[in-house]
C-alpha positions in Angstrom: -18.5 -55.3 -93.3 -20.0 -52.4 -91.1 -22.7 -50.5 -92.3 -22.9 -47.1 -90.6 -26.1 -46.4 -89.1 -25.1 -42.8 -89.0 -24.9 -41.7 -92.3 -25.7 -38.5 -93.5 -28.9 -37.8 -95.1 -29.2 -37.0 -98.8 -29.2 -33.3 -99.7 -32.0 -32.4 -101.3 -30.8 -28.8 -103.6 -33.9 -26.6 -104.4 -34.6 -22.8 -105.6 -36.2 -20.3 -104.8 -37.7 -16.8 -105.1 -36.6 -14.2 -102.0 -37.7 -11.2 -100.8 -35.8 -8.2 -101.6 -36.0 -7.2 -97.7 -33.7 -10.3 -96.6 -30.9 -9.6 -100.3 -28.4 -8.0 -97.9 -28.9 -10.9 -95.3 -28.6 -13.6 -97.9 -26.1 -12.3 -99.7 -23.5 -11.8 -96.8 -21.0 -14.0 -95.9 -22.4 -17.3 -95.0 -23.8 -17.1 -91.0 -24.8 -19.6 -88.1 -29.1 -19.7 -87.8 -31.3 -21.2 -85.4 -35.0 -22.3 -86.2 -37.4 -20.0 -84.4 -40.8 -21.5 -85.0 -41.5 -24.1 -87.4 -45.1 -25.2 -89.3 -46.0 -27.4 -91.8 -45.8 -24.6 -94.4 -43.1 -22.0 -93.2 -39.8 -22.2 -90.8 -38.5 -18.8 -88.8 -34.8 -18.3 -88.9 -33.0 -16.2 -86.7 -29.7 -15.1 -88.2 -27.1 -14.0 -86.1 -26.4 -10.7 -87.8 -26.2 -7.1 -86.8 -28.2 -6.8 -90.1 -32.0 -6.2 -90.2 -34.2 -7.9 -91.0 -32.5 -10.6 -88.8 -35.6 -13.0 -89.2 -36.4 -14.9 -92.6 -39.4 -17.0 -93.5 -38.6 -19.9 -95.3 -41.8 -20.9 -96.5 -44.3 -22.5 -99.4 -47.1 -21.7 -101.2 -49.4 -22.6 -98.3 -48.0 -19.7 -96.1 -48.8 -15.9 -96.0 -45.9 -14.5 -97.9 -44.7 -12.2 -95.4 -42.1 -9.4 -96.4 -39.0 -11.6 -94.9 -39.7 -14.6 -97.1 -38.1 -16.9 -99.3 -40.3 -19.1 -101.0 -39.5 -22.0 -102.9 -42.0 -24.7 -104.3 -41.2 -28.1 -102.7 -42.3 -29.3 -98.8 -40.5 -28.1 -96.0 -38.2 -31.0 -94.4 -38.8 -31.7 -90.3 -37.3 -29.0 -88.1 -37.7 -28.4 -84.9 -37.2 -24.9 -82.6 -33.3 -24.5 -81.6 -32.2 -26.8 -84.6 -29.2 -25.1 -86.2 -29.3 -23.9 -89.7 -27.2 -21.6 -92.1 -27.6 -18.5 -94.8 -25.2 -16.4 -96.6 -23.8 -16.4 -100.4 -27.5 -16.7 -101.7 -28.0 -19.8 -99.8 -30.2 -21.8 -97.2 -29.0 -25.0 -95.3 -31.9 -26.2 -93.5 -31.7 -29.9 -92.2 -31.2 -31.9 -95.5 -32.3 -28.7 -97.8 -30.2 -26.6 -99.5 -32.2 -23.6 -100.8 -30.3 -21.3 -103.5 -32.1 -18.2 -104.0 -32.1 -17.4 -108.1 -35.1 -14.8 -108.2 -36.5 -11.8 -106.4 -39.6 -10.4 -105.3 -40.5 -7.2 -104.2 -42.5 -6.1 -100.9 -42.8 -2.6 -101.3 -44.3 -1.6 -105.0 -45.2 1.5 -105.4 -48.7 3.1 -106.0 -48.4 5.8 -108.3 -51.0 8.9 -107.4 -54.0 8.9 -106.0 -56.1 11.8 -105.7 -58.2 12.9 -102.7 -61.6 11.7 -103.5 -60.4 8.5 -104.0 -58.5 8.9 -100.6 -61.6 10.2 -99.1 -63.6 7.5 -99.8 -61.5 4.6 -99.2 -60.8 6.1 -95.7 -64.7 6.3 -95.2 -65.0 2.4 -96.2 -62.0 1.6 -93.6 -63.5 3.3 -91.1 -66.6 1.2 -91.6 -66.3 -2.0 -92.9 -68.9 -4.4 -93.3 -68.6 -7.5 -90.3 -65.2 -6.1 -89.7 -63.3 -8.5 -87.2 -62.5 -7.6 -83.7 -58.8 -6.3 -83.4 -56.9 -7.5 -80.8 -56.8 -3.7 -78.6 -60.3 -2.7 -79.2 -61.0 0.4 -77.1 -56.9 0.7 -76.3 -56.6 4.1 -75.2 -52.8 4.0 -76.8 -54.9 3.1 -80.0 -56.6 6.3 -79.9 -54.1 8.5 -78.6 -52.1 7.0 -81.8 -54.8 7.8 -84.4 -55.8 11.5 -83.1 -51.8 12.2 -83.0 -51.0 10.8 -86.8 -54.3 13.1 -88.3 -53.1 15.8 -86.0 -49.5 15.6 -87.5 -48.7 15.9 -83.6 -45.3 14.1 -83.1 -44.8 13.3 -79.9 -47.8 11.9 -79.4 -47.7 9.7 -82.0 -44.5 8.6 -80.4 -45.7 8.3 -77.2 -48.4 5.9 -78.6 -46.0 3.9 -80.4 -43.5 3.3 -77.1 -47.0 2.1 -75.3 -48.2 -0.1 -78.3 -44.8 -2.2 -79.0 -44.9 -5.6 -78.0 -48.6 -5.5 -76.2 -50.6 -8.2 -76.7 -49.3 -12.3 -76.8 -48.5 -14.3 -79.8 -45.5 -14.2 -82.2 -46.5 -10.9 -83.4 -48.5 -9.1 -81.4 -51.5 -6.8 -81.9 -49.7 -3.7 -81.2 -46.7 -4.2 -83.2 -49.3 -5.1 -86.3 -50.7 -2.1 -85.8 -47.9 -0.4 -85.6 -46.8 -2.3 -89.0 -50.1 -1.4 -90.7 -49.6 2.0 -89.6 -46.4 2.5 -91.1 -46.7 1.2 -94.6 -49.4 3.3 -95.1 -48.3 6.7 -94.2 -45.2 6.0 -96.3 -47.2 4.4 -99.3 -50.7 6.4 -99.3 -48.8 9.8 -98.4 -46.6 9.3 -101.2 -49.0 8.6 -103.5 -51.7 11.7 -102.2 -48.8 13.8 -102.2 -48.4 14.3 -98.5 -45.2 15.0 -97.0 -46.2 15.6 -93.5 -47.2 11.7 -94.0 -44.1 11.0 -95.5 -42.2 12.7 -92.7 -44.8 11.7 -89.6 -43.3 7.7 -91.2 -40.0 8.4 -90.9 -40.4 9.7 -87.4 -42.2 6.7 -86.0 -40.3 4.3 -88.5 -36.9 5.6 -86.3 -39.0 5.3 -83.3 -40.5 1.1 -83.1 -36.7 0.3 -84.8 -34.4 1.9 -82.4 -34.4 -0.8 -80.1 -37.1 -3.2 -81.5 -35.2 -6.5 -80.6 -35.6 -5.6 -77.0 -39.2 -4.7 -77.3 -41.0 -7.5 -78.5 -40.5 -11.1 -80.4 -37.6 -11.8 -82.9 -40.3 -12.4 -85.8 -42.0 -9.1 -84.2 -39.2 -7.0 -84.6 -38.2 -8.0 -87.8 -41.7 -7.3 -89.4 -41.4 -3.4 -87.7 -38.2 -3.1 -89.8 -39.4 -4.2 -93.3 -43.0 -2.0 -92.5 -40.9 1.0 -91.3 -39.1 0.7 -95.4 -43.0 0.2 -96.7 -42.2 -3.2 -96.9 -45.2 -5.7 -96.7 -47.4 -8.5 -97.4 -49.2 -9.0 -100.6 -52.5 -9.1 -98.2 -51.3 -5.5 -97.1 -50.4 -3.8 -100.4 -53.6 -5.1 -101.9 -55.6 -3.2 -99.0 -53.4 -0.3 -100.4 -54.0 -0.6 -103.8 -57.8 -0.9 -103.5 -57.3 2.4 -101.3 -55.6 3.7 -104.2 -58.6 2.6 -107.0 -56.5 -0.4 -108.6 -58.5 -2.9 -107.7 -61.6 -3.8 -105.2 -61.1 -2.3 -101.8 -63.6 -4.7 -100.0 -62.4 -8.3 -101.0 -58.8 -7.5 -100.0 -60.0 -6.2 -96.9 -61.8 -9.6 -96.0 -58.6 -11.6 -97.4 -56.3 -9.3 -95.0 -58.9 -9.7 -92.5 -58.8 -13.5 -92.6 -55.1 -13.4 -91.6 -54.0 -15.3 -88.5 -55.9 -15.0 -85.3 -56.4 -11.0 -84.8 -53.1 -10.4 -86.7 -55.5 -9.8 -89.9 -58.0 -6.8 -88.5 -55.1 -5.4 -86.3 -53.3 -4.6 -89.5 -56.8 -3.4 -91.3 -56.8 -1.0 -87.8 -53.5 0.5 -88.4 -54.4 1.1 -92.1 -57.6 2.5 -91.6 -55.3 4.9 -89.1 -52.7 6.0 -91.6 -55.3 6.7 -94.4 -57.4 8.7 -92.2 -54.2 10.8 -91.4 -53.1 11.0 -94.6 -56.2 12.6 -95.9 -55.8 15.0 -93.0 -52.5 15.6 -93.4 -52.4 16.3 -97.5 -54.7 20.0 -97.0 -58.1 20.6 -97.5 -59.7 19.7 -101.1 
């Protein structure tokens, strides 16, 4: 008798909880993926879709639950980057795991109001944080021309900015596109919540503007992160900068916790926060 030493490995079937970002992704007929990246605690997929967002975290508890994940409560198995994958009909095949997703999360809760002393404070506090981190474009004069545009309400140089700041800076995301991100989520969040449509519309604007041709700009996981923070889509790290902004809960410890993310990728977000808030408060009228 032979004994194969090719046999396949034993799937191993799993759940898990997905972001709503990714539904129309995962729920689409199933599709060819390739692995990205891969770390102990998370695995980029690249779907080949025409859908955004094209890029989904696959990822545990250890990880930064970004707004493209799907996070499930087991250990990832051994991938490494080019290995094929697959993801459609609510389902993951990643080396021997099959992930089925059987709950949702959502990346964009809303804030309710918030009125402008609030605003005005917390925009104070951003400005001037206490041992803030160094961001990644520190003294970027794209960086400044963005932040005088967005409180200005001025258009095309916000735009301008934006074109200059996608993809600059190394890594897989870099620090213009998360400021860029930070940006975005906030003008669409805050300005809902202050009540300032010249926000709202400023985000819609530049939201049109980093998507258009994002894919060609910067990194796969890059791009995909524009598109979920041009919807107000973000990480819990994010929204809980936001809802301290918005006098739910302590502004300063989620600013260290957001700050403490990834090399710059942390304060480069807290930059384009502190960038939207300061417009929206200039943007919602005088007191």
């Amino acid at each position: 008798m032979t004994v194969s030493t090719h046999a396949r490995r034993a799937r191993i079937h799993v759940t898990g909880a997905a972001s709503t970002a990714v539904r129309p992704v995962l729920e689409s007929p199933r599709r060819p993926a390739r692995v990205l990246a891969a770390f102990p605690a998370g695995v980029y997929l690249e779907v080949r879709t025409d859908l955004e967002p094209s890029v989904i975290a696959v990822i545990t508890g250890a990880a930064t639950r970004l707004p493209n994940s799907v996070l499930l409560a087991t250990q990832l198995p051994h991938v490494t980057v080019g290995d094929e994958a697959s993801v459609g009909e609510r389902t993951i095949e990643l080396g021997p795991l099959s992930l089925s997703v059987r709950r949702w999360w959502d990346p964009a809760p809303p804030l309710g109001q918030i009125d402008r002393v609030c605003l005005e404070q917390a925009a104070a506090r951003l400005s001037h944080p206490p041992d803030p981190p160094q961001p990644g474009l520190v003294g970027n004069a794209s960086v400044e021309l963005l932040a005088d545009s967005c409180a200005k309400g001025w258009l095309l140089g916000a735009v301008t900015a934006a074109e200059q700041l996608m993809g600059l800076g190394p890594g897989l995301t870099p620090s213009g596109d998360d400021v860029l991100a930070g940006l975005l989520v906030t003008l669409r969040h805050l300005g809902a919540a202050a009540g300032a449509e010249r926000a709202v519309w400023l985000a819609d604007w530049l939201a049109a503007t980093v998507t258009f041709d994002a894919r060609t700009r910067t990194t796969p996981i890059s791009a995909t992160l524009l598109h979920c923070a041009a919807r107000g889509e973000a990480s819990p790290e994010v929204t809980a900068v936001l809802r301290g902004i918005a006098g739910g809960q302590s502004l300063e410890p989620a600013l260290r916790h957001l700050h403490r993310l990834g090399h710059t990728s942390g304060a480069d977000l807290a930059q384009g926060i502190a960038i939207g808030a300061t417009a929206v408060l200039a943007l919602s009228g005088p007191r």
